[in-house]
C-alpha positions as CSV (number, residue, x, y, z in Angstrom):
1,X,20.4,13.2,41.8
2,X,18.0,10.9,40.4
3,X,17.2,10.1,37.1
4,X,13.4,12.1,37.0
5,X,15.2,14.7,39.1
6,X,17.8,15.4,36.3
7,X,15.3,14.6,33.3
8,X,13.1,17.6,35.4
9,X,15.5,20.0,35.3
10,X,15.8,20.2,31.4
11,X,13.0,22.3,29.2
12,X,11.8,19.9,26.5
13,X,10.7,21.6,23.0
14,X,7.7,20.8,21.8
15,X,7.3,18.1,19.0
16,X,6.7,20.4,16.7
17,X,9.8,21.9,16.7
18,X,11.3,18.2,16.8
19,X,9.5,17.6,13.6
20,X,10.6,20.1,11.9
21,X,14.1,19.4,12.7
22,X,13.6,15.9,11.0
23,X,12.4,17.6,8.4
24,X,8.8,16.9,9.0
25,X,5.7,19.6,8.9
26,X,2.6,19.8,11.0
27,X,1.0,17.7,8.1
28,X,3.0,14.7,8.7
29,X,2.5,14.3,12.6
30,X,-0.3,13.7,15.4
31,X,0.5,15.4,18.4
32,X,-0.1,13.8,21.3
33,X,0.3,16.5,24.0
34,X,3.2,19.0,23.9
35,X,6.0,16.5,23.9
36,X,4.9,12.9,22.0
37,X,3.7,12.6,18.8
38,X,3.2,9.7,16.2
39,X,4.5,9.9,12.4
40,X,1.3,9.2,9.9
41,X,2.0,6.3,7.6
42,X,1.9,8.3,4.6
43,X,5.5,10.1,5.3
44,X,6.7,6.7,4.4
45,X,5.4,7.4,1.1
46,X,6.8,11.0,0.6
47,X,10.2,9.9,1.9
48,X,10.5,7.1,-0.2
49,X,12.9,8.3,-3.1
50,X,14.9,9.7,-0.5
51,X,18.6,8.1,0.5
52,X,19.4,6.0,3.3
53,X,21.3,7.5,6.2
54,X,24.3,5.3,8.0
55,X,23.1,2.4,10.4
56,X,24.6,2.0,13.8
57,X,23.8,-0.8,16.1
58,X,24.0,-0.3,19.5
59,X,24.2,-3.9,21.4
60,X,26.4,-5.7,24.2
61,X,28.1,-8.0,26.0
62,X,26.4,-10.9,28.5
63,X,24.4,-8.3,30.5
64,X,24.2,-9.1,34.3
65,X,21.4,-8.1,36.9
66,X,23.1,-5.3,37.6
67,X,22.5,-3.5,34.1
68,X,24.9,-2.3,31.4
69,X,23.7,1.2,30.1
70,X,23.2,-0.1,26.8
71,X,20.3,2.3,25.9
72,X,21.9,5.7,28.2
73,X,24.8,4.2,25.7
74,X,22.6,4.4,22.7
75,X,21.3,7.8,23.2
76,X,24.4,9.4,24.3
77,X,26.0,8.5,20.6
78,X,23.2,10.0,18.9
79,X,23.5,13.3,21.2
80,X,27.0,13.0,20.7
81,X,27.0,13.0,16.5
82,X,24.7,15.8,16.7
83,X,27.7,17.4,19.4
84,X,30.3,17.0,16.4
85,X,28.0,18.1,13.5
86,X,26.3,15.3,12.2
87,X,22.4,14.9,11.6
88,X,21.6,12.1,14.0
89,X,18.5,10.3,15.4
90,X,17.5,7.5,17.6
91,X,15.1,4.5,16.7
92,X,14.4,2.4,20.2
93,X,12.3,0.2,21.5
94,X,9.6,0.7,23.9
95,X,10.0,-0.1,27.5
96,X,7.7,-3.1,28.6
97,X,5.6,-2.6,32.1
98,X,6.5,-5.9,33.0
99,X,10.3,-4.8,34.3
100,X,9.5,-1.4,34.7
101,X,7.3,-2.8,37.7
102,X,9.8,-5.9,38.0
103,X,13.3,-6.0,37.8
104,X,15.0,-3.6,35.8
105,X,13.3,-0.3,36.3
106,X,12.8,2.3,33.6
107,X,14.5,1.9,30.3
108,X,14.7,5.5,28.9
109,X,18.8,6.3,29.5
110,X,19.8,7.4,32.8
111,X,21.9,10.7,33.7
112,X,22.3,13.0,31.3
113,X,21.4,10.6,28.6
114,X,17.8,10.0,28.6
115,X,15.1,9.9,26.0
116,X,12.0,12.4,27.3
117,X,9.3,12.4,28.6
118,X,10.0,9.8,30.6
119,X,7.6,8.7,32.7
120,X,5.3,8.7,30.0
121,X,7.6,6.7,28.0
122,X,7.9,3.8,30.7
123,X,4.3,4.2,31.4
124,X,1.3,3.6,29.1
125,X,3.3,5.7,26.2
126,X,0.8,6.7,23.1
127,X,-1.3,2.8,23.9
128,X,0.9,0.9,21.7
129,X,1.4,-2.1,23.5
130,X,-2.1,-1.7,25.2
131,X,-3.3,-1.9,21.5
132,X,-1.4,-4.9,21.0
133,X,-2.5,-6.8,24.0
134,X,-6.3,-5.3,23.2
135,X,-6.1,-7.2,19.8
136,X,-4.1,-10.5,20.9
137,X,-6.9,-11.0,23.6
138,X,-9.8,-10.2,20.8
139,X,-8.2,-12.9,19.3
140,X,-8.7,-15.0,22.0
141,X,-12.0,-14.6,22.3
142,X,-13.0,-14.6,18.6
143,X,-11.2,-17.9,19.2
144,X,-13.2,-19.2,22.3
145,X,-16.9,-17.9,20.7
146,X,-16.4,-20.2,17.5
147,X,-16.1,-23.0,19.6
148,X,-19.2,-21.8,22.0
149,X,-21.3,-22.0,18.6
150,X,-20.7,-24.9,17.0
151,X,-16.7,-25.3,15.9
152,X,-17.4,-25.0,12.4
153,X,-14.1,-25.3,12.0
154,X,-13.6,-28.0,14.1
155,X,-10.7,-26.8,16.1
156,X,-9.2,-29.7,18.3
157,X,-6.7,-27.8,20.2
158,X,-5.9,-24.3,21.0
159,X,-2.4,-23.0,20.7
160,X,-2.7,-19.3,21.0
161,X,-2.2,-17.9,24.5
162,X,-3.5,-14.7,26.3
163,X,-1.2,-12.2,27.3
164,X,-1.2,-8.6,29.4
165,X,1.8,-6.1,30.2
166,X,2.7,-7.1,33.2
167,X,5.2,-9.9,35.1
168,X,2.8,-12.6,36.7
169,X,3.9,-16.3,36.7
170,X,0.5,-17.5,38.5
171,X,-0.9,-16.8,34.5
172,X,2.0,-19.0,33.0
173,X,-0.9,-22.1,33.3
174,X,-4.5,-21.5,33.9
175,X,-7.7,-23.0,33.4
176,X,-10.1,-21.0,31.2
177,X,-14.2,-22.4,30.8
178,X,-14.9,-23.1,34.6
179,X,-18.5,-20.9,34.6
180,X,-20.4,-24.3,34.1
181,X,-22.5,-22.9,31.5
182,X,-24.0,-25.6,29.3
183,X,-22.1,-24.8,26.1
184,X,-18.2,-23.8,27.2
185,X,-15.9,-26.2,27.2
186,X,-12.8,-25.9,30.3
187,X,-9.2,-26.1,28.7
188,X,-5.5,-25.8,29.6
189,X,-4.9,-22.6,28.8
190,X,-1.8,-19.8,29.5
191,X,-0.9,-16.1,29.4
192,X,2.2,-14.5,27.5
193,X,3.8,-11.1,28.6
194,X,2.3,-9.0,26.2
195,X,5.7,-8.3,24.6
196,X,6.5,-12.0,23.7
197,X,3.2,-11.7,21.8
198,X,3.0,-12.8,18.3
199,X,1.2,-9.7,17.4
200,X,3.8,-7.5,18.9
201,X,6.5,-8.9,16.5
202,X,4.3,-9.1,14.0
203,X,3.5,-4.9,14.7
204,X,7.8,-4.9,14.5
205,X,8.2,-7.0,11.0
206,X,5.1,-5.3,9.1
207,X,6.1,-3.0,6.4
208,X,2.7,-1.4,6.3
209,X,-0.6,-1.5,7.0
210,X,-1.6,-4.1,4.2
211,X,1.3,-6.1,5.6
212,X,0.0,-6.4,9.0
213,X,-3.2,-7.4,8.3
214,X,-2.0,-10.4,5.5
215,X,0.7,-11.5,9.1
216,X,-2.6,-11.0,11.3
217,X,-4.2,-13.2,9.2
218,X,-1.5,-15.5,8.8
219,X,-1.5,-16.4,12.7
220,X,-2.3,-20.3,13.6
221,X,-4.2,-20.0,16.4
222,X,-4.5,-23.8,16.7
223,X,-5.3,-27.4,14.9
224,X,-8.5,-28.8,13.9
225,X,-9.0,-32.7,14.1
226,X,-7.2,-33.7,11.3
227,X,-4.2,-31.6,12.4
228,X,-4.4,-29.2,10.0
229,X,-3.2,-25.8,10.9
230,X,-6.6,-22.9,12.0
231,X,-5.7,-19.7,11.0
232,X,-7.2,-16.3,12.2
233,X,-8.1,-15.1,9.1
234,X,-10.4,-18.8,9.1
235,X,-12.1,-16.8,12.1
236,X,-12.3,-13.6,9.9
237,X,-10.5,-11.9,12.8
238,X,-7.4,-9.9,10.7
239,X,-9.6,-6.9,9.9
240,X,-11.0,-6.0,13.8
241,X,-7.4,-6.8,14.8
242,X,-5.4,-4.4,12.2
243,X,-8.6,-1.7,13.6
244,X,-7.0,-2.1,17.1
245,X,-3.9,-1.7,15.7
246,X,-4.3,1.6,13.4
247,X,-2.2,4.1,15.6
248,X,-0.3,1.6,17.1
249,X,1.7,1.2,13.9
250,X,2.3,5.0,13.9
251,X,6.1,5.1,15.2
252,X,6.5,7.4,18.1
253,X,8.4,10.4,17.8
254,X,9.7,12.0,21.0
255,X,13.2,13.2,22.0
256,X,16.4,13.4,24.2
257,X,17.3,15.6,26.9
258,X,19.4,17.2,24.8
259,X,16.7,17.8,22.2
260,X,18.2,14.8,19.3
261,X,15.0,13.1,17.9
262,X,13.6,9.5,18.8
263,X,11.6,7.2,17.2
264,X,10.1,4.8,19.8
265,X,8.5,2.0,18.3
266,X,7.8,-1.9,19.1
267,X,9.1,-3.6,22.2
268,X,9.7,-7.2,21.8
269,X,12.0,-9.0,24.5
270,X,15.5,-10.0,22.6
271,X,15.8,-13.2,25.4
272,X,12.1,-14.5,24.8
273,X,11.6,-12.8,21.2
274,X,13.3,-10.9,18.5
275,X,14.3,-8.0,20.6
276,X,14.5,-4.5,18.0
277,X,11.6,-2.0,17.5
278,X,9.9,-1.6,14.4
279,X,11.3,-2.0,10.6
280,X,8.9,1.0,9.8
281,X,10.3,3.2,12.7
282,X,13.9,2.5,12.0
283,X,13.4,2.9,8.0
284,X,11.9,6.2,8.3
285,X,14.8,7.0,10.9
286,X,17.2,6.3,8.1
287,X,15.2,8.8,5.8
288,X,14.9,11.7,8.1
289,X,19.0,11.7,9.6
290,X,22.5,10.8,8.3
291,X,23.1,8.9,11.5
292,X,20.5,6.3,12.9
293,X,21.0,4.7,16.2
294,X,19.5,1.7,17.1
295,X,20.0,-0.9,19.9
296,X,18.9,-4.7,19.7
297,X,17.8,-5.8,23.8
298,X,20.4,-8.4,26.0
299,X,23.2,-9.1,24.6
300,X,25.4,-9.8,21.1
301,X,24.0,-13.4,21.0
302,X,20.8,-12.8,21.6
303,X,19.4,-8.9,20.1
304,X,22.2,-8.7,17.6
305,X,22.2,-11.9,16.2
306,X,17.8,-11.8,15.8
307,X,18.5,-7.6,14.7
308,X,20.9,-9.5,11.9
309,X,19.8,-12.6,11.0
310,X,15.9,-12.1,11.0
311,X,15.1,-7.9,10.8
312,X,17.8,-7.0,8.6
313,X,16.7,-10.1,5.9
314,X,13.3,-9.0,6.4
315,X,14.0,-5.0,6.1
316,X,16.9,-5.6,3.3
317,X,19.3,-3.6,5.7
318,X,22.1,-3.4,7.7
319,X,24.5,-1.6,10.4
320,X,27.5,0.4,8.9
321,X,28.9,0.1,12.0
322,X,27.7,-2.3,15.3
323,X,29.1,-0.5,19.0
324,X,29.0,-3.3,21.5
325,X,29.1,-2.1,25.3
326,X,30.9,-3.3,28.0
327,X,31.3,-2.4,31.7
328,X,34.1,-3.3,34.1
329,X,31.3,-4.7,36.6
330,X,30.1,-6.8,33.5
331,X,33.8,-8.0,32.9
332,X,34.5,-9.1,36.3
333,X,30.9,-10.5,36.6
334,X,31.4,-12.6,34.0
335,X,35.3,-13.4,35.4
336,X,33.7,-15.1,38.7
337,X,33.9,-12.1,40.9
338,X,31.0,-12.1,43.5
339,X,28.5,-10.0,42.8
340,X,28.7,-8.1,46.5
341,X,32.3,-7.0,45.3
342,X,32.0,-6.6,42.0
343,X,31.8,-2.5,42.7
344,X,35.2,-2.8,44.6
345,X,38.5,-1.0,42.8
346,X,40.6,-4.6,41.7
347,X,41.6,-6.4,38.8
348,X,40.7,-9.6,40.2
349,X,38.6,-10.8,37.2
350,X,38.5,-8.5,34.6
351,X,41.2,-11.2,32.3
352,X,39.0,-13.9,32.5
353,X,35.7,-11.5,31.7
354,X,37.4,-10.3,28.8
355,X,36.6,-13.9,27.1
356,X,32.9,-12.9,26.9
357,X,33.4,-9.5,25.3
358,X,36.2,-11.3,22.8
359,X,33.5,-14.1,21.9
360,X,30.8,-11.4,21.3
361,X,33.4,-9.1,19.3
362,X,34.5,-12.1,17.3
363,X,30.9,-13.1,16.4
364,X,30.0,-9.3,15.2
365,X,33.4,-8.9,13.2
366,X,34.5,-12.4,12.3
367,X,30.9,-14.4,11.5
368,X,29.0,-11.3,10.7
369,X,31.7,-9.3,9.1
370,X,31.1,-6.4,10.7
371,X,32.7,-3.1,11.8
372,X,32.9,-3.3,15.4
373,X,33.6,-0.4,18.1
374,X,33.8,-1.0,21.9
375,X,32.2,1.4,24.0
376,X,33.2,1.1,27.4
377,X,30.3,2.6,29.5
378,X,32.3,4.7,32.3
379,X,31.1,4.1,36.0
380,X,32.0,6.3,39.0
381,X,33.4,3.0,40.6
382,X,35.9,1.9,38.2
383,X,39.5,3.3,38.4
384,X,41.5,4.5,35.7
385,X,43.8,1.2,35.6
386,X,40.7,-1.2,34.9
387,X,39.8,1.4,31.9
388,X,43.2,1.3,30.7
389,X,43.3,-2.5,30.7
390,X,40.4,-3.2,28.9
391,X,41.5,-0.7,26.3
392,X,45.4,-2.2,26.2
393,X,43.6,-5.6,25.5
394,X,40.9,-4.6,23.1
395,X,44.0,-2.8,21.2
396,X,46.1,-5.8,20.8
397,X,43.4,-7.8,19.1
398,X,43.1,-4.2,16.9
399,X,39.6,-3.6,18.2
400,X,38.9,0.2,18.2
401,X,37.2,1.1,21.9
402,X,36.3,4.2,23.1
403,X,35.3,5.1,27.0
404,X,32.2,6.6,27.2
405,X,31.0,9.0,30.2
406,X,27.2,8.7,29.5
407,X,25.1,8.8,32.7
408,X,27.6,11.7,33.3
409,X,28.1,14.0,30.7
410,X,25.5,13.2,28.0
411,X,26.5,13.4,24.6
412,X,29.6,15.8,25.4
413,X,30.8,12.2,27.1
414,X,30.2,10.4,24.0
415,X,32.0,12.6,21.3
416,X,35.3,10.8,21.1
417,X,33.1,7.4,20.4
418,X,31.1,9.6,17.4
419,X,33.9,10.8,15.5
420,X,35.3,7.1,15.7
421,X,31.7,5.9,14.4
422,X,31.7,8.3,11.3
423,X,35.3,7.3,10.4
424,X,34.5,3.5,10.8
425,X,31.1,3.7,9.0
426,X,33.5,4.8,6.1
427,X,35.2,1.2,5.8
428,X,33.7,-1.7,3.7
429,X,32.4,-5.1,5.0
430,X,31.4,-8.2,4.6
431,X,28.6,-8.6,6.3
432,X,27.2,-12.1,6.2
433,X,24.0,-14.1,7.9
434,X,24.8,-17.1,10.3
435,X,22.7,-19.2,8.1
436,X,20.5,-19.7,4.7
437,X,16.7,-19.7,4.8
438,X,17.0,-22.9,2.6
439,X,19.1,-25.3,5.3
440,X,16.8,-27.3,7.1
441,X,15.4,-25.9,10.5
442,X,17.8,-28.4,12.8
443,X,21.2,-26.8,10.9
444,X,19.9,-23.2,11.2
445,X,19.4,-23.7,14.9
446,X,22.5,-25.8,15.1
447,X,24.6,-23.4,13.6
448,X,23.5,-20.6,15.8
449,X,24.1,-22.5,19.0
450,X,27.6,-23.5,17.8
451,X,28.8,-20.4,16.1
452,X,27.4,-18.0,17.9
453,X,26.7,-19.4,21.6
454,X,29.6,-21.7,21.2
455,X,27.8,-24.9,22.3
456,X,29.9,-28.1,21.5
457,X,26.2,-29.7,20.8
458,X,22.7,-29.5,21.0
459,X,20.3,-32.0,22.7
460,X,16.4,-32.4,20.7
461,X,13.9,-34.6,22.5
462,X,12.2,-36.7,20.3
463,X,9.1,-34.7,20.9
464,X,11.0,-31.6,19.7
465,X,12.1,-33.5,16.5
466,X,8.3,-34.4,16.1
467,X,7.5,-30.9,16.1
468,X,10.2,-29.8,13.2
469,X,9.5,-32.2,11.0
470,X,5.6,-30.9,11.3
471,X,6.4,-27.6,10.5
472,X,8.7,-28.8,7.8
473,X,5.6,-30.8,6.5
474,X,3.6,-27.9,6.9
475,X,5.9,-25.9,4.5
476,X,7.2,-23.1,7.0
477,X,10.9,-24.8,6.6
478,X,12.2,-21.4,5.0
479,X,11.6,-19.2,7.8
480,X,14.3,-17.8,10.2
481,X,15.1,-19.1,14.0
482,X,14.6,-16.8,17.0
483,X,15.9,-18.4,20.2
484,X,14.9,-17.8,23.4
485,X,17.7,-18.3,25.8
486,X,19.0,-16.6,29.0
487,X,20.5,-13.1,28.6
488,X,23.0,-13.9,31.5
489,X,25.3,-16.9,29.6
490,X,26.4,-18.3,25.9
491,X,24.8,-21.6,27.3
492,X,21.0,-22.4,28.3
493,X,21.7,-22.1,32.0
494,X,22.0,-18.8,33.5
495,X,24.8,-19.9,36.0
496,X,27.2,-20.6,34.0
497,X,28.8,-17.3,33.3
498,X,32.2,-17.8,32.1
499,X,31.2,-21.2,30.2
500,X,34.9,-22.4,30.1
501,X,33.8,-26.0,29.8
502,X,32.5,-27.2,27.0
503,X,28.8,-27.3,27.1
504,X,25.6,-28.7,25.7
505,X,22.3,-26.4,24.6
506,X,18.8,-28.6,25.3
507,X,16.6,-27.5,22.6
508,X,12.8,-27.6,25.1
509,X,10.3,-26.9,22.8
510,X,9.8,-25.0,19.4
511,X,6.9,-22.9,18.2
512,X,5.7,-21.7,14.8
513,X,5.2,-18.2,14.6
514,X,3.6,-17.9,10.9
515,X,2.4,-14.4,11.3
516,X,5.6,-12.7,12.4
517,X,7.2,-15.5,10.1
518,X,9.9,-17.6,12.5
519,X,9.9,-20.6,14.4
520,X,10.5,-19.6,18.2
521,X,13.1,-22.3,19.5
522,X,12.7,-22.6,23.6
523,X,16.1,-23.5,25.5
524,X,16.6,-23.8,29.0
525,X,13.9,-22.7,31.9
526,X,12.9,-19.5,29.8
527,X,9.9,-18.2,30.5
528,X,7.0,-16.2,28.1
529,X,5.7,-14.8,31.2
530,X,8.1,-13.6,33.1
531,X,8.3,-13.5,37.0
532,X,8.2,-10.4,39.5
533,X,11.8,-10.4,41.9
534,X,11.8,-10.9,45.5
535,X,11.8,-7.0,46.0
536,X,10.0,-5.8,42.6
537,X,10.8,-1.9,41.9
538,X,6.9,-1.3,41.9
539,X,7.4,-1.3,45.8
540,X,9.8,2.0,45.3
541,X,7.4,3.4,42.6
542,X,4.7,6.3,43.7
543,X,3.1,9.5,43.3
544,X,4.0,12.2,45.1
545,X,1.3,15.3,46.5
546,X,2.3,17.7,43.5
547,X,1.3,14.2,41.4
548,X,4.5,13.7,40.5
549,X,6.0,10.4,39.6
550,X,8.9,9.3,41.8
551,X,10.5,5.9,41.7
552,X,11.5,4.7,38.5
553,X,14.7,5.0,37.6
């Protein structure tokens, strides 16, 4: 049974009935439609004064093509807390168009653990990242009409991109100005998926409205001739932006198929951005339940280490308790094992994968400080001696793990992981950032790639080293790192999976990011604008004569 087929078979309540379960009225929502509804920015307000529920982040191991569960993960812990008692809810991102047309599919659960509706969730949701590419290209062409009447300003070079939800590498590089017309000037020009967009972390980071539009403003859209820094409030452009964005900052509230609530907020990529939904969603989660679940995107290295060292500084928060998923396929993936046989019952492997789940544990417990819990997301492939191994090895390092039947069961399969959570978010920590905002930007990004990634160095072009000492000049020196690396390794290259050597991390490019407040730090061949596959899941993705959606999964 498929995904939409299961999903189908459950009777959602409506969102009112949600609400009230988070303790919300009829005042404090917009519905949109039976089943969706966004949260009105002045419950943040009311809720204020109120405690803080526990914090559980939901992250991962090196993911592979093949996909971990992470989020089915994510939401069968909150089903499963509510399963033994405790007041849970869910605070995600939302899922980009790009791989839900590309690569990956859907990303609402799977099974029995699946956040609803779901088609609507994958699809164009409430407009929120519609929004967010309708105000990045307003932007663009507030940008392009200053110069068309005279460059007051005297911009010399434009640095902010166009962007759209979709995966399209012929927009990577274009040419923009080729009508001829007397007055416009052709440039080099390029598109962003709209998720890597500036504005969408800056949606994710904003605390509030007033917030947003002082980051909207805050955006360098370029340089004028004397190099100095063009800003879009120098264009007056903040206001008509934070317009575009009025409901967009509204979290989402939907639910599960088992009727736990969901905030769905914010989508940024963790592998080319900062990968976690909204502050204001997962706040106001931490109001309205005991037990919020979150997940960062990719992997430990990658959403965990932006969820910790850039959204908990910003949100002064952080996890009680951090699960990181693992799958057997994962383990021998990342042991050598060929992808074609990765499915077959075998050990071969699974010793040497367990280096990558050990690097990401020891990160989250021993840099971070962290209480960690495996969850070890149950396929109808593995056998019951590659479960028990992982668990005999997790439990001599005195790891606590948990196997979790997900896709399967639904939160019934994740009730022995829950009752673990609660006792675990009862210990103390010592949770600590990788870095200081006051080291300079070459140690923060050095100590990331060498604590966390476990590089032995890292390579700067001069060019590069041009570019930091700028932004140091400029007086953004304070401001947190977010890398953009591959998901699929520790290192910048996506083929080296088990990185036994000792490796290097080549530091391409780095971009200032004054709005969302970070310094974006390219590595390797990542992308902004991702690529479609060979055999994009659009190709499987229809409409069916009752006008039913069949495909994405």
């Amino acid at each position: 049974m498929t995904d939409i087929e299961i999903a189908k078979q459950v009777e959602l309540k409506n969102i009112l009935e949600i609400a009230k379960e988070c303790g919300l009225t009829e005042d404090d929502i917009e519905s949109y439609g039976k089943y969706k509804a966004k949260i009105l920015n002045s419950t943040n307000e009311k809720l204020k004064n109120k405690k803080d529920g526990k914090l559980i982040l939901v992250t991962a191991m090196s993911p592979t093509p093949l996909g971990e569960g992470k989020t089915t993960i994510s939401i069968s812990i909150a089903d499963g807390l509510r399963k033994i008692g405790k007041k849970s809810i869910l605070a995600l991102r939302e899922p980009s168009l790009g791989p839900v047309f590309g690569i990956k599919g859907g990303a609402t659960g799977g099974g029995r653990a699946q956040v609803a509706p779901m088609e609507d969730i994958n699809l164009h949701f409430t407009g929120d990242i519609h929004a967010i590419t309708s105000a990045n290209n307003l932007l663009s062409a507030m940008i392009d009409n200053h110069i068309y009447f005279g460059n007051e300003l005297g911009i010399e070079k434009v640095t902010w991109k166009r962007c759209m939800d979709l995966n399209d590498r012929q927009l990577r590089k274009v040419k923009t100005g080729l009508s001829g017309e007397s007055k416009i000037v052709p440039r080099d020009d390029g598109f962003d998926i709209t998720v890597a967009s500036e504005i969408m972390a800056i949606l994710c980071l904003s605390k509030d409205m007033n917030d947003l539009k002082e980051r909207l403003g805050n955006i360098i859209i370029g340089y004028n001739k004397k190099g100095k820094p063009v800003y879009a409030r120098d264009l007056k452009a903040e206001g008509s932006m934070a317009v575009l964005l009025k409901d967009a900052i509204k979290p989402n509230l939907v639910q599960t198929l088992e009727h736990t609530p969901a905030l769905i907020h914010g989508g940024p990529f963790a592998n080319i951005a900062h990968g976690c939904n909204s502050i204001i969603a997962t706040k106001l989660a931490m109001k309205l339940a005991d037990y919020t679940v979150t997940e960062a995107g990719f992997g430990a290295d990658l959403g965990a280490e932006k969820f910790l060292d850039i959204k908990c500084r910003n949100a002064n928060i952080k996890p009680n308790v951090v699960v990181c998923v693992a799958t057997i396929k994962a383990l021998k993936y990342h042991g050598g094992v060929p992808k074609e046989k990765i499915q077959e019952p075998s050990m071969s492997g699974l010793e040497k994968g367990m280096i990558n789940l050990y690097k990401h544990i020891d990160n989250l417990r021993g840099k971070f400080g962290l209480n960690v819990i495996v969850a070890i997301n149950k396929f109808n492939t593995d056998t019951d001696e590659e479960l028990r191994f992982v668990q005999d090895e997790l439990s001599k390092r005195k790891v606590q793990s948990s196997v979790v039947e997900s896709w399967a069961k639904g939160g019934e399969g994740a009730v022995d992981i829950a009752k673990q959570i609660v006792e675990l978010s009862k210990k103390d920590d010592e949770f600590n950032f990788i870095y200081d905002l006051d080291e300079k930007i070459v140690e923060k990004i050095n100590k990331v790639v060498m604590k966390v990634y476990g590089a032995k160095s890292v390579i700067y072009s001069e060019e590069v080293t041009q570019k930091i000492q700028k932004i140091e000049e400029m007086g953004y020196d304070k401001l947190p790192i977010c890398i953009a690396k591959t998901q699929y390794s520790f290192s910048d290259d996506p083929k080296n999976l088990e990185c036994q050597e000792s490796f290097e991390i080549t530091i391409r490019d780095v971009e200032l990011k004054a709005g969302a407040g970070f310094i974006v730090v390219l590595t390797g061949q990542i992308m902004t604008m991702p690529g479609l596959p060979k055999v994009p899941s659009a190709e499987s993705i229809d409409i069916d004569e009752n006008g039913e959606v069949v495909g994405i999964f």
